[in-house]
PLY file of the C-alpha trace (Angstrom):
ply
format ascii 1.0
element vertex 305
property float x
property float y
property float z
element edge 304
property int vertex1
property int vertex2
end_header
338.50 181.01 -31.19
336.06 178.65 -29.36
332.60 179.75 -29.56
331.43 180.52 -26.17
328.13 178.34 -24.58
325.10 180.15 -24.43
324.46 181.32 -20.83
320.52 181.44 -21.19
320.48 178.08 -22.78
322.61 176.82 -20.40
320.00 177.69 -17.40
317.12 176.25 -19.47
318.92 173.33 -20.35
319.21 172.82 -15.97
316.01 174.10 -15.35
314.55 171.03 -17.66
316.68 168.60 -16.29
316.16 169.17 -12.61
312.22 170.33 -12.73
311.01 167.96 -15.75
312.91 165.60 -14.99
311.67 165.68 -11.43
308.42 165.42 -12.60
309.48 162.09 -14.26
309.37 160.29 -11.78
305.54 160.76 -10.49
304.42 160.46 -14.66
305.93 157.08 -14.54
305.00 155.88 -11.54
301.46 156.76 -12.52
301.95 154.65 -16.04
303.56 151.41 -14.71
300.25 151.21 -12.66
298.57 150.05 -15.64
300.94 149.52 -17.95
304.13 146.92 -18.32
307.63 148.82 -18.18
309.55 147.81 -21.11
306.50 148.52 -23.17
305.87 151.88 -21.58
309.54 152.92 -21.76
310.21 151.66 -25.51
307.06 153.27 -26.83
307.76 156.77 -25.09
311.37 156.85 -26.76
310.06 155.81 -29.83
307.47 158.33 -30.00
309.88 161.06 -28.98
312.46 159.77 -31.58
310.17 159.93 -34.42
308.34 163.32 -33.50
311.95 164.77 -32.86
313.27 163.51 -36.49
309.95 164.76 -38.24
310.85 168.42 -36.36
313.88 167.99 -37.61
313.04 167.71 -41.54
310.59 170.81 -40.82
313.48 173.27 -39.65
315.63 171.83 -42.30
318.17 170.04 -40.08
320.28 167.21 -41.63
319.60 164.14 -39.98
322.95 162.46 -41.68
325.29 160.38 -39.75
328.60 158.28 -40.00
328.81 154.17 -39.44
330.56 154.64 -36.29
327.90 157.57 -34.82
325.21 155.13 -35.09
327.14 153.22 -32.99
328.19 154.71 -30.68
324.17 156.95 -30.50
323.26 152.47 -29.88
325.39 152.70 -26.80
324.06 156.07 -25.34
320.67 154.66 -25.98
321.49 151.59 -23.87
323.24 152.81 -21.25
320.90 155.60 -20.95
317.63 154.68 -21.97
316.94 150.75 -22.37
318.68 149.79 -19.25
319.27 153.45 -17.43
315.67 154.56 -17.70
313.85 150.91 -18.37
314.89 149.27 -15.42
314.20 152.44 -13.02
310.67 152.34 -14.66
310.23 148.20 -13.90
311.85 149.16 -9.88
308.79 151.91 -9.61
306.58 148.99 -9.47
308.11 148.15 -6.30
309.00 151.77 -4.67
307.54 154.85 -4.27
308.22 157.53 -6.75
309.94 159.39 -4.23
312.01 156.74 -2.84
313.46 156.15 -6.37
314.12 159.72 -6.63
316.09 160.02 -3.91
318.24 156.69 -4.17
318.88 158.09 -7.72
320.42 161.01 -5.98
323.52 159.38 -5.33
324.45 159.52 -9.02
326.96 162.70 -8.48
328.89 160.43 -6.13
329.26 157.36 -8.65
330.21 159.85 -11.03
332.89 160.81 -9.08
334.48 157.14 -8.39
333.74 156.55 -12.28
335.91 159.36 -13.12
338.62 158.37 -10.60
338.54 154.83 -11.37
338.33 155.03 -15.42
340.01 158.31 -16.01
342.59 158.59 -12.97
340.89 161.66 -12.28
342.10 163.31 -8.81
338.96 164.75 -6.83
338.95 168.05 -5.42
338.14 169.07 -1.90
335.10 171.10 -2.62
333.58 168.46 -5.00
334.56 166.06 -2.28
332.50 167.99 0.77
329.10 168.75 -1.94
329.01 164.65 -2.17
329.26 163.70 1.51
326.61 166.31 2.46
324.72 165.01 -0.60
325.17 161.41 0.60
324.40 162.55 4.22
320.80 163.78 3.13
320.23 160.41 1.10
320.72 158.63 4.06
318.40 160.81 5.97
315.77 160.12 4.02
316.14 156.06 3.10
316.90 155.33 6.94
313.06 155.54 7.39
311.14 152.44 7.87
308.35 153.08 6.33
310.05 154.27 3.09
311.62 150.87 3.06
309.31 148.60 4.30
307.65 147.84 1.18
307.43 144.31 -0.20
310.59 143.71 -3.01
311.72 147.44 -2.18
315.09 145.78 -1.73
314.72 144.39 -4.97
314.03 147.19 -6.42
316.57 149.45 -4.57
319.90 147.00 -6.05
318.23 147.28 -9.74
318.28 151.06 -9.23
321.99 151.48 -8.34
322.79 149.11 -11.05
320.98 151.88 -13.17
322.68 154.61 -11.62
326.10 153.06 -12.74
325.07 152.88 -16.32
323.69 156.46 -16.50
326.92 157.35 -14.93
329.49 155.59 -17.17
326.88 156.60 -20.02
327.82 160.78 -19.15
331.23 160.19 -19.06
330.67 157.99 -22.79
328.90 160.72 -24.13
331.20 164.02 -23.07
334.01 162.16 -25.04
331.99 159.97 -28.01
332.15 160.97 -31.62
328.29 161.80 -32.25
326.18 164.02 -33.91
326.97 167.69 -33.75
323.51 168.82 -33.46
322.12 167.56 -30.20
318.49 167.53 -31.36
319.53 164.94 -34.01
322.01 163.06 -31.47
318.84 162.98 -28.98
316.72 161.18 -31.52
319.01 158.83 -32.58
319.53 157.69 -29.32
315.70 157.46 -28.17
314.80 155.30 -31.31
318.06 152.90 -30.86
316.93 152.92 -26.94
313.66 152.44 -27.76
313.51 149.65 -30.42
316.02 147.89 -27.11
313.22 148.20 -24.62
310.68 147.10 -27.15
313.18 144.15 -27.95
313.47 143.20 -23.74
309.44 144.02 -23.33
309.16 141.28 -26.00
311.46 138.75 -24.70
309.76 138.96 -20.83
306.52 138.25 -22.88
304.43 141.72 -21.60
301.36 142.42 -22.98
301.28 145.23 -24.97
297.54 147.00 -25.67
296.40 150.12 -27.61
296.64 153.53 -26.50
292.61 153.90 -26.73
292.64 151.13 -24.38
294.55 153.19 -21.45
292.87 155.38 -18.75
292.99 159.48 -19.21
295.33 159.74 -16.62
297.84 157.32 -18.29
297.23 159.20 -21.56
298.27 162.48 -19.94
301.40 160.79 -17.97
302.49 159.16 -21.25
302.31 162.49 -23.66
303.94 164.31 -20.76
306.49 161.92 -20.84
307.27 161.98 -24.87
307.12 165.59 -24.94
308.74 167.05 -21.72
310.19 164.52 -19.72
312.08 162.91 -23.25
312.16 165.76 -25.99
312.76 168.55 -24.09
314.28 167.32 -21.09
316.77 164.84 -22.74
317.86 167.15 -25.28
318.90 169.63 -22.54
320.99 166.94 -20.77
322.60 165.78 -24.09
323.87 169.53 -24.46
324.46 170.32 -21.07
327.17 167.09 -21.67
328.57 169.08 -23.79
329.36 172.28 -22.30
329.76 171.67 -18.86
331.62 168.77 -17.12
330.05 165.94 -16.06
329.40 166.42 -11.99
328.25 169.38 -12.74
325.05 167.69 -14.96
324.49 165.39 -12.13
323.70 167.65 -9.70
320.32 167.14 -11.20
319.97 163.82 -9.14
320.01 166.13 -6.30
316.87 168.54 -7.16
315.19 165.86 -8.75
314.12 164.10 -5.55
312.75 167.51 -3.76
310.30 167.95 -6.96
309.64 163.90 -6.84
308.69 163.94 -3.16
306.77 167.35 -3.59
304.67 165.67 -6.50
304.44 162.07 -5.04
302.87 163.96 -1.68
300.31 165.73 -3.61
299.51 163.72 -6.36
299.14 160.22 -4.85
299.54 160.77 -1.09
303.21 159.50 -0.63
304.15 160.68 3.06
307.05 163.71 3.92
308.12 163.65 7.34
310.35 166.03 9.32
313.35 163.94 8.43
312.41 163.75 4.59
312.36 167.78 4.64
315.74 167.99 6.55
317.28 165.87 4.61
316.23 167.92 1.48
317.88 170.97 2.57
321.26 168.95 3.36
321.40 167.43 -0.49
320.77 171.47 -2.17
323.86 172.38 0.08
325.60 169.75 -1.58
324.42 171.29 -4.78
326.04 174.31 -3.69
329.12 173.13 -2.87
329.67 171.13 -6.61
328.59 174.29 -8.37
330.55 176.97 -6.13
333.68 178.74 -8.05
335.49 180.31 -4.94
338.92 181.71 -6.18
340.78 178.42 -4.38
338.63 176.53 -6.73
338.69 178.87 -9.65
340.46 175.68 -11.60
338.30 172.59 -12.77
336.53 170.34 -10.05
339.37 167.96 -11.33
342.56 167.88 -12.11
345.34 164.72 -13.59
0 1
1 2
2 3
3 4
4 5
5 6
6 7
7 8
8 9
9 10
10 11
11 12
12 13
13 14
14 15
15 16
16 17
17 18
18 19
19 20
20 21
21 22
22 23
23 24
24 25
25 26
26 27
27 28
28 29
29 30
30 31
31 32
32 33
33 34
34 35
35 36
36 37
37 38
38 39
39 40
40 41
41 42
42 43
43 44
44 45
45 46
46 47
47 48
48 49
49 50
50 51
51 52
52 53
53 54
54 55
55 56
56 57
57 58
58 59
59 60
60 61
61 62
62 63
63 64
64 65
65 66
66 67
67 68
68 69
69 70
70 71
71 72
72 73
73 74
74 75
75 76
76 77
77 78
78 79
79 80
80 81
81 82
82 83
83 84
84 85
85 86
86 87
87 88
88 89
89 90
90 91
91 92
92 93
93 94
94 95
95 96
96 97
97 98
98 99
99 100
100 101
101 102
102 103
103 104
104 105
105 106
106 107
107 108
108 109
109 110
110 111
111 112
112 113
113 114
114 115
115 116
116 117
117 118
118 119
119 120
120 121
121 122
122 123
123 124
124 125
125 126
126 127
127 128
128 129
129 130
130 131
131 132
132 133
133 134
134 135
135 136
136 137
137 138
138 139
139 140
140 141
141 142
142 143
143 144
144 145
145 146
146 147
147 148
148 149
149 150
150 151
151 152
152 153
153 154
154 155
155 156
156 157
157 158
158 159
159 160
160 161
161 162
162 163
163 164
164 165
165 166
166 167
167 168
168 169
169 170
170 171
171 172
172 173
173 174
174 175
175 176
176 177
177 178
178 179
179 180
180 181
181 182
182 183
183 184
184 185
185 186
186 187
187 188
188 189
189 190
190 191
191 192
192 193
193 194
194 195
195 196
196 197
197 198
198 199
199 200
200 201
201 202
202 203
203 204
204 205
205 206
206 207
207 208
208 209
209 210
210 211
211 212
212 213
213 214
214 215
215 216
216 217
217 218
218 219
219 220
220 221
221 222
222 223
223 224
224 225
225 226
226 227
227 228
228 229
229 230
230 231
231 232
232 233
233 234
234 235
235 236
236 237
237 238
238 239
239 240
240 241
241 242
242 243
243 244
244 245
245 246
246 247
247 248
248 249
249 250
250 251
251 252
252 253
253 254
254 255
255 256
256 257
257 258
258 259
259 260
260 261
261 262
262 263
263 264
264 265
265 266
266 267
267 268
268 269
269 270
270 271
271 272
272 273
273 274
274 275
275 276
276 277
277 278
278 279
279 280
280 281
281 282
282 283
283 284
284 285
285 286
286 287
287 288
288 289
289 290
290 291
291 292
292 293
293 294
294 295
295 296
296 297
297 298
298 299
299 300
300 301
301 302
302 303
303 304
């Protein structure tokens, strides 16, 4: 019989990828002040790659793997990390940490036309009603002018959704990909091929790279954050959760993520929530609701062929 997923896990796993990950986006935002974003990316997956593999050999986990699981570990780290996470770090240069959030936030719903498009997937009605309220509160909180009005936000916005796409197509990849059983081990893979990517592109746009003593505290801080919980912990979760759940269901954490990025972004470094922003916020965790229900009309998967 199949082994049944851990329940407890299971909530730890979300409660990493919607709180730390939330967190994410403040940490970064805070980095890319002072540092380039290629460089700051690459060298937080590498650092978590290598510190995950050396945890690894102490607990006596084999870090073997086949020809074709490097491979496909190469595109997971690309869609997820070099151009999925890079490029959202290079856009926070231009946009507030909250802003980013909350575009991000759409991700359920291009999740949703990914699996209709590529696997014929039909969508049902209460999936269908969680990502129109969800998309009802992102639009609540981008229609304000002065989250917008700042110079190459548009820029940034487009480079965003083009990351949202390849984080999207990268959770469907993953659920179905031949890779590493143990997801600590498929995690690391993927944050050193990712990394050594965004290391690659920081060299190619010619950014100038400098040494960790050189940084300010709070960039040291942000950065070993980032390695340990925002990439270890929090990217291990979501590599499991892949695994055990379906793949809506994982992106919900584009919907929590922006209430703890515009909570931290207000107290941290002064971003501004209005009446609308905290409206909105309650519209996108009813949307939440609604993909995670199980009502007995639903009892069945969110999809069906």
């Amino acid at each position: 019989m199949e082994k049944k997923p851990n329940i407890a896990l299971i909530i730890l796993a979300f409660f990493s990828i919607y709180v730390i990950w939330g967190s994410t986006y403040l940490l970064n935002k805070i980095a890319v002040t002072e540092l380039p974003p290629f460089m700051l990316a690459g060298l937080r997956f590498l650092c978590a790659g290598i510190l995950i593999f050396l945890l690894a050999r102490i607990m006596g986990i084999s870090i073997a793997i086949t020809p074709r699981q490097v491979v496909n570990t190469a595109i997971a780290g690309f869609l997820f990390l070099t151009f999925g996470n890079g490029v959202v770090v290079w856009a926070l240069k231009y946009v507030d940490s909250g802003f980013a959030a909350l575009e991000i936030s759409a991700q359920p719903l291009v999740v949703l036309l990914l699996m209709r498009i590529l696997q014929r997937k039909k969508i049902q009605t209460m999936s269908v009603i969680g990502v129109i309220l969800g998309f009802a509160g992102i639009y609540l909180l981008v229609s304000q002018k002065q989250i917008i009005s700042q110079e190459n936000s548009v820029t940034g916005i487009i480079m965003i959704f083009a990351c949202m796409v390849s984080w999207g197509y990268g959770s469907l990849f993953v659920g179905r990909a031949n890779l590493p059983a143990n997801y600590f081990v498929s995690t690391a893979y993927q944050m050193i091929t990712g990394g050594i990517m965004l290391m690659m592109a920081s060299l190619l746009f010619g950014e100038h790279w400098s040494s960790p003593l050189a940084w300010s505290a709070p960039v040291q801080y942000s950065m070993a954050l980032l390695v340990v919980f925002g990439s270890i912990v929090a990217f291990t979760s979501f590599n499991y959760l892949l695994k055990v759940v379906s793949p809506e269901k994982v992106a919900t954490s584009t919907y929590v993520n922006p209430i703890i990025a515009l909570i931290l972004g207000w107290y941290f470094l002064d971003e501004q929530i209005t009446t609308q922003s905290v409206v909105a916020a309650v519209v996108l965790l009813t949307g939440v609701y609604f993909i995670n229900t199980r009502k007995k009309a639903v009892a069945f998967s969110r999809f069906t062929k």
